[in-house]
C-alpha positions in Angstrom: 147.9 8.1 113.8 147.4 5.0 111.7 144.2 3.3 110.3 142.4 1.3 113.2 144.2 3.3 116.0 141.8 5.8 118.3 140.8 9.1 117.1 140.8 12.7 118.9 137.5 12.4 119.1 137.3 8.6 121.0 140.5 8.9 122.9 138.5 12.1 125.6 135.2 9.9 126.5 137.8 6.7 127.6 140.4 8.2 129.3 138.5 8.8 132.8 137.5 5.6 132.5 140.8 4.2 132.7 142.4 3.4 136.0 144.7 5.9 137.6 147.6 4.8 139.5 149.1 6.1 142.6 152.7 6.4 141.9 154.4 9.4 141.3 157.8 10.3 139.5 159.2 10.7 136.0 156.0 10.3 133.3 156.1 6.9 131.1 158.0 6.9 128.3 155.1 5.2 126.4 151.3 6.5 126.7 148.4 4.7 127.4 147.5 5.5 124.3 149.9 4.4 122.7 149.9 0.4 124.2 145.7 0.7 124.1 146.2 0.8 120.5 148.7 -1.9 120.6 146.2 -4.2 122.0 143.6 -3.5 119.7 145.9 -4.0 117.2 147.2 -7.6 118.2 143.1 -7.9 118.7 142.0 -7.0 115.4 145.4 -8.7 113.3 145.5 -11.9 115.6 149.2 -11.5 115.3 151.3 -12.6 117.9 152.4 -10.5 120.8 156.1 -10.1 119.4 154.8 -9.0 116.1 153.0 -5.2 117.5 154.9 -2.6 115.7 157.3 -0.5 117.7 155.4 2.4 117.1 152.8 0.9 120.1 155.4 0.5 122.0 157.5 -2.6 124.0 155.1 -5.4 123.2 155.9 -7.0 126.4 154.3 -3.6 127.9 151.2 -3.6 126.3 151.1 -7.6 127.1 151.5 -7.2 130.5 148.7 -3.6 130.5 146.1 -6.4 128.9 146.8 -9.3 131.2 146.6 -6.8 134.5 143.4 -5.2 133.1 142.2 -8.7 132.4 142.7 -10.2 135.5 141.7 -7.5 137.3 138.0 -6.9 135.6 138.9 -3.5 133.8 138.5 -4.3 130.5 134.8 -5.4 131.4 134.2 -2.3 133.5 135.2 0.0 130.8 132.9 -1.3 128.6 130.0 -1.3 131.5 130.5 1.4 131.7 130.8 2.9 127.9 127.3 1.0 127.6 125.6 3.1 130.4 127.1 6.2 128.1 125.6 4.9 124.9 121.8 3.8 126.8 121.8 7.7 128.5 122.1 9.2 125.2 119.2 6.7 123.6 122.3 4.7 121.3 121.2 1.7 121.5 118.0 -0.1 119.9 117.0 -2.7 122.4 115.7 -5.1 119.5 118.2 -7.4 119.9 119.6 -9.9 117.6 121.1 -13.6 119.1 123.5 -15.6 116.7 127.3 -17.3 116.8 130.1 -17.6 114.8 133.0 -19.8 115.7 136.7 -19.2 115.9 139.4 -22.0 114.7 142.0 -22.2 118.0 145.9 -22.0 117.7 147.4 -25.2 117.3 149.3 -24.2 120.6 145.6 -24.8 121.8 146.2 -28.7 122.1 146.1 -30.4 125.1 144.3 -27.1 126.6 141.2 -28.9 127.6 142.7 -31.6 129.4 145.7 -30.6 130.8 144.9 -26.5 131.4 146.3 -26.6 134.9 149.7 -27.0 133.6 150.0 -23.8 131.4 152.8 -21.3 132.8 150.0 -18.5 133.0 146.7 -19.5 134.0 143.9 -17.4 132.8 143.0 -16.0 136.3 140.2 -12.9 136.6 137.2 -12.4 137.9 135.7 -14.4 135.6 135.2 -18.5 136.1 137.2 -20.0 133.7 135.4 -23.2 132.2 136.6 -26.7 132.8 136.9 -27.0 129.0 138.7 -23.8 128.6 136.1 -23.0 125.7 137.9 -25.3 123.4 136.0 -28.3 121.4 136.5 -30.9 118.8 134.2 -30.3 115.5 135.1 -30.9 111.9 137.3 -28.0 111.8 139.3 -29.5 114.9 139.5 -27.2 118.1 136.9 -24.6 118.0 135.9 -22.2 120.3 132.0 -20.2 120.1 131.2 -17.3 120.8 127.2 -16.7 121.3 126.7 -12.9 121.3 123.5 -10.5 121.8 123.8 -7.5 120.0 121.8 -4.4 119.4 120.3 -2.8 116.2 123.6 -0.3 115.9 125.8 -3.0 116.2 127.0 -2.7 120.0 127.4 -5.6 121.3 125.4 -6.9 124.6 126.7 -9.6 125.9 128.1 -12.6 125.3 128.4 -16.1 126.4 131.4 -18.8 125.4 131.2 -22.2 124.3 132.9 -25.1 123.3 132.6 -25.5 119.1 130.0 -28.1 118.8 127.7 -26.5 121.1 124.5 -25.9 120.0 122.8 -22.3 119.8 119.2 -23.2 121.0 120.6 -24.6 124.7 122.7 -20.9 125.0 119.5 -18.9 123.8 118.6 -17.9 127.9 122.3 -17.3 129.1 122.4 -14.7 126.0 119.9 -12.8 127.5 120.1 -13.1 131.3 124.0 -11.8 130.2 122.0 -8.8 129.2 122.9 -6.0 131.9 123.2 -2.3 131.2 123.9 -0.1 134.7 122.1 3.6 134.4 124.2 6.1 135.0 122.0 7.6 137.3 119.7 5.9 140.1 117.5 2.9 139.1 118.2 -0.9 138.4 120.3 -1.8 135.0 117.9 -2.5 132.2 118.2 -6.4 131.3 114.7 -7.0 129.7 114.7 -6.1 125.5 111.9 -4.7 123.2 112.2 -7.6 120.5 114.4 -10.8 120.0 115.9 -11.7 116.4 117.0 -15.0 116.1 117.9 -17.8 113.3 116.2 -21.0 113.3 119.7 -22.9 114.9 118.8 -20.3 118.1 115.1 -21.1 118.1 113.5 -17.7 118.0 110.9 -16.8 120.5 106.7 -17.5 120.0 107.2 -19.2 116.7 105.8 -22.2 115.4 106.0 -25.3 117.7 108.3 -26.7 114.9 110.8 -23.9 115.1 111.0 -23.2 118.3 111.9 -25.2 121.7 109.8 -25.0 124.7 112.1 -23.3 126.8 112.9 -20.1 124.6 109.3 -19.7 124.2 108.8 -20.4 128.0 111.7 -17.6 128.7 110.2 -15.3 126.4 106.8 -15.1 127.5 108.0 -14.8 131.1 110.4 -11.4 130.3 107.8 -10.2 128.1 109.5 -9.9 125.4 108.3 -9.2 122.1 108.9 -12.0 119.0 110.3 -12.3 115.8 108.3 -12.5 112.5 106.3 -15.7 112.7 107.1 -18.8 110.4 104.6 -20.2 109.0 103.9 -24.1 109.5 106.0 -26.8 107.7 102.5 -28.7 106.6 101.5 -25.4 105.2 104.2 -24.0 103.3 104.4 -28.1 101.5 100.9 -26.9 100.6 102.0 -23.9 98.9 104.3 -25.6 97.0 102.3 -28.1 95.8 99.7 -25.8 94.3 102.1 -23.7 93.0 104.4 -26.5 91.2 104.7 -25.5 86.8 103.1 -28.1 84.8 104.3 -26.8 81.2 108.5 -27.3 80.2 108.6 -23.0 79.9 107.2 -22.7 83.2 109.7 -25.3 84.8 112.6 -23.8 82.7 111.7 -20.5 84.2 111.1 -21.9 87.8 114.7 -24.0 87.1 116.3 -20.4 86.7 114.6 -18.6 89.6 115.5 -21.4 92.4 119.4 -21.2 90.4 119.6 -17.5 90.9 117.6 -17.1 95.0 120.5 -20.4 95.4 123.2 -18.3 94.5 122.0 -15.0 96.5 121.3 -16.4 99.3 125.0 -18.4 99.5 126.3 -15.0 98.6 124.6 -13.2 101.3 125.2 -16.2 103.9 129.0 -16.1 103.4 129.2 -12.3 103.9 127.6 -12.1 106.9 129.8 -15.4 108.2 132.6 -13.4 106.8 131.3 -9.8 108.7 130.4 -11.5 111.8 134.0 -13.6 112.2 135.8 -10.1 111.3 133.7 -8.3 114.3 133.9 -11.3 116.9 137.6 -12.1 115.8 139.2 -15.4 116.6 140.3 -14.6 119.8 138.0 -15.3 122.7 140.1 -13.9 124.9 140.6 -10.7 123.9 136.9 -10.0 123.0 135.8 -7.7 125.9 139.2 -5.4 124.9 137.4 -5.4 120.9 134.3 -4.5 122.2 135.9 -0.6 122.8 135.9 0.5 119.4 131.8 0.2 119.0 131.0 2.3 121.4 133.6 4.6 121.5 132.1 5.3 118.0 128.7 6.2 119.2 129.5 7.7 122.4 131.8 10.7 120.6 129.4 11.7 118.1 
């Protein structure tokens, strides 16, 4: 067992939740196990499929396991399903926090958005793939976003795909209606959360008229849903400052020194979290429903 592949303890709560097929005969010569962790490896690396070690396996095998699944709606199933575990055992903290990070496509990408029918292997799957394929032009070139709900334990939610120069406020309600977590016993899936945490780019809920836009406070008040800590007003907080400004040279030396040092924390802090939230969405948006597995696995074997 290697670093990153699954442990005794997460391999028993996934394997009934895998498909079973009907054929019967000689046993593979490569587990399931084995190519899961193959894909999760290519999902976690973002190497290409010819680079998985041999120890996972053919990497046309696990290739062809992912593409089936995907196609097919397993991958998303599995992790309905692995969310249904984690909300019956009271895992996950329904205060919710919204944000995006965006993923730099593959050169290979070019040409993607305007001439996708042409591509040897078309995306197929349950899902609807997009007209623009997910793909965009920003200053970083193509760009795909990924907007993603996700709990206080770090499970992810849902998630919703964009083009790269999409804005987070217009993606703030199809976040949330994405929300859907089955019960495993009777009753309707629980879509409505406690509280909503969002940055100023996704307009958090019942905040200043300045903050926020109408419709996420609109959407808000009709699920109920509780709101972030309040802002205060822009006129205000200029107030503030003003009465608080140093007259003396010491006082603006010190002040000088103060802004300095909150400047560099709070670059510091805004590049790790860029940094933590592009490892744990990777730059794959394919792919993301098959990353999604290791989160709850975590929570649903202890």
């Amino acid at each position: 067992m290697d670093r990153g592949d699954l442990t005794n303890n997460q391999w028993p709560p996934l394997e009934p939740l895998l498909p079973h097929g009907i054929k019967t005969g000689r046993p593979p010569v490569w587990t399931r196990r084995q190519l899961i962790d193959g894909i999760r490896w290519r999902t976690r690396t973002g190497a290409p499929w010819r680079d998985v070690p041999e120890r996972y396996g053919p990497w046309d095998r696990g290739y062809d396991l992912f593409r089936r699944w995907q196609r097919d709606g397993t991958w998303a199933r599995i992790v309905t399903q692995l969310q249904a575990q984690a909300d019956a055992k009271c895992l996950i903290a329904w205060e919710v926090n919204i944000d995006s990070t965006v993923c730099r496509a593959h050169q290979h990408a070019a040409g993607a958005a305007t001439m996708g029918d042409l591509q040897k292997a078309p995306p197929g799957g349950i899902a609807v793939e997009p007209a623009d394929h997910g793909l965009g032009r920003s200053r970083g070139g193509l760009t795909t976003k990924i907007h993603r709900a996700v709990e206080q334990g770090q499970k992810p939610l849902s998630f919703v795909i964009t083009t790269g120069q999409r804005g987070d406020s217009p993606q703030f309600e199809p976040v949330l209606e994405a929300i859907r977590v089955p019960r495993l016993g009777p009753g309707r899936p629980r879509k409505r959360p406690d509280r909503v945490r969002a940055d100023k780019a996704t307009t958090p809920v019942r905040i200043e008229p300045s903050y926020a836009g109408t419709a996420s406070r609109r959407r808000s008040r009709s699920l109920r849903i509780g709101s972030a800590t309040a802002r205060t007003s822009a006129p205000a907080a200029a107030a503030r400052r003003r009465s608080a400004r140093p007259t003396t040279a010491s006082a603006m030396r010190s002040s000088a020194g103060s802004i300095a040092s909150s400047a560099t924390l709070t670059t510091s802090c805004t590049i790790g979290a860029a940094a933590t939230s592009a490892q744990v969405n990777g730059s794959d948006a394919e792919p993301v429903q098959a990353a999604d597995l290791q989160r709850f696995l975590s929570c649903t074997s202890s």
